[in-house]
C-alpha atoms as an extended CHARMM CRD file, in Angstrom:
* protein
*
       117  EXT
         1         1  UNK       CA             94.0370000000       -6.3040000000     -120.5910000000  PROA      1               0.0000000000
         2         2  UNK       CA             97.1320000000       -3.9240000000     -120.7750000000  PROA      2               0.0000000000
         3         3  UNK       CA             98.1400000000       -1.9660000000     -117.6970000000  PROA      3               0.0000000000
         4         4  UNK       CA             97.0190000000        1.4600000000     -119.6400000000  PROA      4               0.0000000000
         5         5  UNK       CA             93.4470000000       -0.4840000000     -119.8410000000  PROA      5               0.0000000000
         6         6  UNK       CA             93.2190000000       -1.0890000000     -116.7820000000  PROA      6               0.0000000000
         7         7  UNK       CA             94.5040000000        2.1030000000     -115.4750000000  PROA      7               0.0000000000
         8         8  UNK       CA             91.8750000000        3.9880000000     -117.7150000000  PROA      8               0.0000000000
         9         9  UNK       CA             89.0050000000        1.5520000000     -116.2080000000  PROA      9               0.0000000000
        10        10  UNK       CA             90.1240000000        2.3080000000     -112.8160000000  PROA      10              0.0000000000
        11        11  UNK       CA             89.8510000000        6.3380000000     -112.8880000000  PROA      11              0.0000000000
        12        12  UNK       CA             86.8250000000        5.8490000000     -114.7360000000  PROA      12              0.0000000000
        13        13  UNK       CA             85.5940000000        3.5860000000     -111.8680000000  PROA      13              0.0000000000
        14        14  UNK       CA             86.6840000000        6.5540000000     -109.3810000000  PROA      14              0.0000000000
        15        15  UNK       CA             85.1300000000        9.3910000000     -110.9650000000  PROA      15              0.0000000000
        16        16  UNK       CA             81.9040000000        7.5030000000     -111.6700000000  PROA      16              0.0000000000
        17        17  UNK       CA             81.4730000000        7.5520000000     -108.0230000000  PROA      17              0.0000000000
        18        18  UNK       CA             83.1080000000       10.9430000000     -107.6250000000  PROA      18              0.0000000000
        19        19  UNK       CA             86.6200000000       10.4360000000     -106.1010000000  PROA      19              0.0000000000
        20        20  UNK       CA             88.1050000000       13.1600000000     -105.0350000000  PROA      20              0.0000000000
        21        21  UNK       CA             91.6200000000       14.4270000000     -106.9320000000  PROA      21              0.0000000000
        22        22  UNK       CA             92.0540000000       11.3530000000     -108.4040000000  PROA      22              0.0000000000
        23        23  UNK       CA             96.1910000000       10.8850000000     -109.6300000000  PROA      23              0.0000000000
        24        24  UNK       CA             97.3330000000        8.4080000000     -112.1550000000  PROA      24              0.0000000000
        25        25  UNK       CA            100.8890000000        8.1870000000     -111.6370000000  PROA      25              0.0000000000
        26        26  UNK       CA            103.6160000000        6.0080000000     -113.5810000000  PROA      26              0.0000000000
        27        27  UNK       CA            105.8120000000        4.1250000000     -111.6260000000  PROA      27              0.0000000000
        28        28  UNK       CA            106.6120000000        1.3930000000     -114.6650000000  PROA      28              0.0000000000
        29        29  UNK       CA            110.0470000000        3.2440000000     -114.6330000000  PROA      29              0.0000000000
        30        30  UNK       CA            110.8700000000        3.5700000000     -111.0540000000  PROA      30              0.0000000000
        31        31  UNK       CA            109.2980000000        0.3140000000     -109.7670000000  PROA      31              0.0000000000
        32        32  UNK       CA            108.8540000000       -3.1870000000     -110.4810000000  PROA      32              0.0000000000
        33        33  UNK       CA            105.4930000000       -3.7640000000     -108.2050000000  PROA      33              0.0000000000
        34        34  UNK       CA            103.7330000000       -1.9310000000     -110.6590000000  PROA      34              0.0000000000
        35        35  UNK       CA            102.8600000000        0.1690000000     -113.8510000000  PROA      35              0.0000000000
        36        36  UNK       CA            100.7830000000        2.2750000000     -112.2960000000  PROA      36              0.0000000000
        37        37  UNK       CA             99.2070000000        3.8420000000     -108.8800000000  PROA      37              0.0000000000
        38        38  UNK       CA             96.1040000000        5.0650000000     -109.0310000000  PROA      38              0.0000000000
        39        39  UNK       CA             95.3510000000        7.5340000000     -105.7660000000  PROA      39              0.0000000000
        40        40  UNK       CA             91.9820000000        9.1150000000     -105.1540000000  PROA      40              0.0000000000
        41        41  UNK       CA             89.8650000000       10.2100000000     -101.7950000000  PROA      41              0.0000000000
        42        42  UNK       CA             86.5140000000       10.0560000000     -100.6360000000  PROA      42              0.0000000000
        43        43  UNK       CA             84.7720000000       11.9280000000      -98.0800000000  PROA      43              0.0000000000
        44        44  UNK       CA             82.9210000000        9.3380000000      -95.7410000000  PROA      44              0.0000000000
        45        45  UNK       CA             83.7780000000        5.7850000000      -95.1680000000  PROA      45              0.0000000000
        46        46  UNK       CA             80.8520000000        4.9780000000      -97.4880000000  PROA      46              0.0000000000
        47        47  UNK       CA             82.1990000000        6.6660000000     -100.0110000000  PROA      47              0.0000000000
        48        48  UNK       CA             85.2360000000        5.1860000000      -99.7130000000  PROA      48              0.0000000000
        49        49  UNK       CA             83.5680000000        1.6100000000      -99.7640000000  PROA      49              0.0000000000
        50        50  UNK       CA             81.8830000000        2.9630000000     -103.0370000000  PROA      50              0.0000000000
        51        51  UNK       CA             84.5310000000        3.8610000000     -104.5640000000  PROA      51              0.0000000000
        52        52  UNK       CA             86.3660000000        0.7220000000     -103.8670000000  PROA      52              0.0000000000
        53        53  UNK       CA             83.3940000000       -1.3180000000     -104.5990000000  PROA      53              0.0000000000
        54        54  UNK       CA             82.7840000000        0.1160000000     -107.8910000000  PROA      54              0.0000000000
        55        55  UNK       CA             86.7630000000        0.0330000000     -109.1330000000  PROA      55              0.0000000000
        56        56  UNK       CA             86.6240000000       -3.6620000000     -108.1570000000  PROA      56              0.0000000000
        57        57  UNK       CA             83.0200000000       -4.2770000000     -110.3340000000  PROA      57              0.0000000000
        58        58  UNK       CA             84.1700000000       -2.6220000000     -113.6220000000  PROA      58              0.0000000000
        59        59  UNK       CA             88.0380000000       -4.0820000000     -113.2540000000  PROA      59              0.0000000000
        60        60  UNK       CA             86.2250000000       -7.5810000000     -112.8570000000  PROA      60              0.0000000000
        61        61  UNK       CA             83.6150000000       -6.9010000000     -115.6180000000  PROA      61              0.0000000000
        62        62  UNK       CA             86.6450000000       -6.1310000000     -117.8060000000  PROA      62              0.0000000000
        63        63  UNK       CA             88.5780000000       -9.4660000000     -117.0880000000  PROA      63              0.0000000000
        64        64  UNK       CA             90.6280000000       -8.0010000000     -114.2110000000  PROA      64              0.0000000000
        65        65  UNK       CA             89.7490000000       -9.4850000000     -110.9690000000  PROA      65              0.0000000000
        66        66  UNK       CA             91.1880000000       -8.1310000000     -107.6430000000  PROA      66              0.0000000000
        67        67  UNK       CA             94.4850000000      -10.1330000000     -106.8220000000  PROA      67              0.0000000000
        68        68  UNK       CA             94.5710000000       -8.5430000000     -103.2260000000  PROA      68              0.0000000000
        69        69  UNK       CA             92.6540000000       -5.7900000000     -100.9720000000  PROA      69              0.0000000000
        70        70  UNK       CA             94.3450000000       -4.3430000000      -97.7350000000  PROA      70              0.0000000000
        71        71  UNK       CA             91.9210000000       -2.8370000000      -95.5330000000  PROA      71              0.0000000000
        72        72  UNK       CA             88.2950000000       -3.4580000000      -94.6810000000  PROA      72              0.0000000000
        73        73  UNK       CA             84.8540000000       -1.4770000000      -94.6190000000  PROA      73              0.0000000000
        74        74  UNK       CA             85.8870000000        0.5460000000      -91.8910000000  PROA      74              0.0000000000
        75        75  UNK       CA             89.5410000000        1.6300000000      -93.1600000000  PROA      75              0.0000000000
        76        76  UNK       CA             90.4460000000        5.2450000000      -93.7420000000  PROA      76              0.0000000000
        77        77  UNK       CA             93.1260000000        3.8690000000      -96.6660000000  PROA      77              0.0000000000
        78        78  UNK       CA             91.8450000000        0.4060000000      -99.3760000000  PROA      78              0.0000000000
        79        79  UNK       CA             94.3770000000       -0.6900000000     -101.1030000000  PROA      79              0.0000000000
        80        80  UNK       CA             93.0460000000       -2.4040000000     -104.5700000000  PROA      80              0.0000000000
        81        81  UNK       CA             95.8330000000       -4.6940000000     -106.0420000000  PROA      81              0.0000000000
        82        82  UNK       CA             95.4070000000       -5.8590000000     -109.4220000000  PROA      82              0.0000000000
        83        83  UNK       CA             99.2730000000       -6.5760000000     -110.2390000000  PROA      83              0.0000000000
        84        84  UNK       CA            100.0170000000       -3.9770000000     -112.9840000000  PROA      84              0.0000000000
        85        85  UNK       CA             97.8880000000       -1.4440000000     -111.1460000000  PROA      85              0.0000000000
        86        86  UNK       CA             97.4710000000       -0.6880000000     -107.7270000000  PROA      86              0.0000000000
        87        87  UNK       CA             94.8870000000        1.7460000000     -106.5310000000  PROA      87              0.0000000000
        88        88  UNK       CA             94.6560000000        3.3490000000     -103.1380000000  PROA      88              0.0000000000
        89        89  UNK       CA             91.5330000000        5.0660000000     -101.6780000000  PROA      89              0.0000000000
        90        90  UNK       CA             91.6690000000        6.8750000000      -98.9160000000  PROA      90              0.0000000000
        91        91  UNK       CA             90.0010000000        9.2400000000      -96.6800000000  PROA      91              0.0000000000
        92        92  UNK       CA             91.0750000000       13.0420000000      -96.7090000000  PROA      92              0.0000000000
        93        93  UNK       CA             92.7210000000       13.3640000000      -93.8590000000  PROA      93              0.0000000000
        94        94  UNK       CA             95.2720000000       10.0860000000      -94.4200000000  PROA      94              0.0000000000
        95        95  UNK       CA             96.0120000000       11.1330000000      -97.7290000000  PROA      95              0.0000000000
        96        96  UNK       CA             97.3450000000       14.1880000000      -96.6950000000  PROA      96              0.0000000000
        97        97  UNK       CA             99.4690000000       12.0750000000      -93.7130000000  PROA      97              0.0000000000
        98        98  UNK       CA            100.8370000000        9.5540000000      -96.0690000000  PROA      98              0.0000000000
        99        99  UNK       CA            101.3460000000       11.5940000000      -99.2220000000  PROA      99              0.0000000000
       100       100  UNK       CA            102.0440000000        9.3270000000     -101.5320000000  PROA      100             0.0000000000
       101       101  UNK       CA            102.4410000000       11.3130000000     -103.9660000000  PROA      101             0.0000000000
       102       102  UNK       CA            105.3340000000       12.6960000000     -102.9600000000  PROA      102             0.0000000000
       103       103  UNK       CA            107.3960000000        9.5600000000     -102.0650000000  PROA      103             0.0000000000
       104       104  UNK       CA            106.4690000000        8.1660000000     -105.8350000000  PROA      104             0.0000000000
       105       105  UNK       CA            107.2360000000       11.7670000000     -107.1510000000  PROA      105             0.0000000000
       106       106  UNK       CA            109.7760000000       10.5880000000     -109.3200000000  PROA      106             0.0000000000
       107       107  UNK       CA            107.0350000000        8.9430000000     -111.1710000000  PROA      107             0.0000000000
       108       108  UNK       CA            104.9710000000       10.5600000000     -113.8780000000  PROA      108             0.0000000000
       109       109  UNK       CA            101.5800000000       11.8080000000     -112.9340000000  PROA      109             0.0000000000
       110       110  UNK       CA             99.5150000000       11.7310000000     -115.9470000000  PROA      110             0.0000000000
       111       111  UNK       CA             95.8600000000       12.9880000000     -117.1550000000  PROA      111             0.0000000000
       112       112  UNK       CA             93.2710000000        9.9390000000     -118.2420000000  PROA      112             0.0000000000
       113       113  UNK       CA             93.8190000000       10.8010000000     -122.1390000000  PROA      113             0.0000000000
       114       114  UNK       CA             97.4600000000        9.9550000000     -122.1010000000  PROA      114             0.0000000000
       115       115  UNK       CA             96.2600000000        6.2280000000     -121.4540000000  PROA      115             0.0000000000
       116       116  UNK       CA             93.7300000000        6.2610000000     -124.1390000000  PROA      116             0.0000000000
       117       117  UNK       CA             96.2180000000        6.4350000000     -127.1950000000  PROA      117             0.0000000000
């Protein structure tokens, strides 16, 4: 599966289980670790576990297993790596701490329908 594939199944993984301001950002020009960071939020720790469940189900259904997860069921931040794409959940409060958006601002943040072309 392409990196805009998987990207696309990831945010639809997160907003199935409604993430919270969930960012697709390019970093295929900036970085070599990736194509693309996917960055959402839940609200509770079993959200969070949802939402990282559920990404990790549909990337797998679609031929995409998980090479590596940082974090466990009790993190405030799950890291999903799946090479080309690398998604981050985390709780409200740590997103705002972190802010990864900013540090991978000179990426492109881009809206689901630019990856379905």
């Amino acid at each position: 599966m392409d990196s805009k594939k998987m990207a696309l199944t990831a945010y639809r993984a997160l907003d199935e289980k409604k993430g919270e301001d969930i960012k697709i950002i390019d970093i295929s020009e900036i970085s070599v670790m990736a194509d693309y960071f996917l960055i959402a939020h839940g609200n509770n720790t079993p959200q969070i576990q949802a939402l990282c469940d559920n990404v990790e189900e549909k990337m797998h259904l679609a031929g995409t297993p998980v090479k590596r997860i940082e974090g466990n069921r009790d993190s405030n931040w799950i890291l999903l790596d799946f090479g080309d794409i690398v998604v981050h959940v985390f709780n409200q409060e740590d997103r705002l701490f972190y802010d990864l958006e900013r540090i991978w601002s000179d990426g492109k943040i881009l809206h689901p329908e630019a990856l379905e072309e």
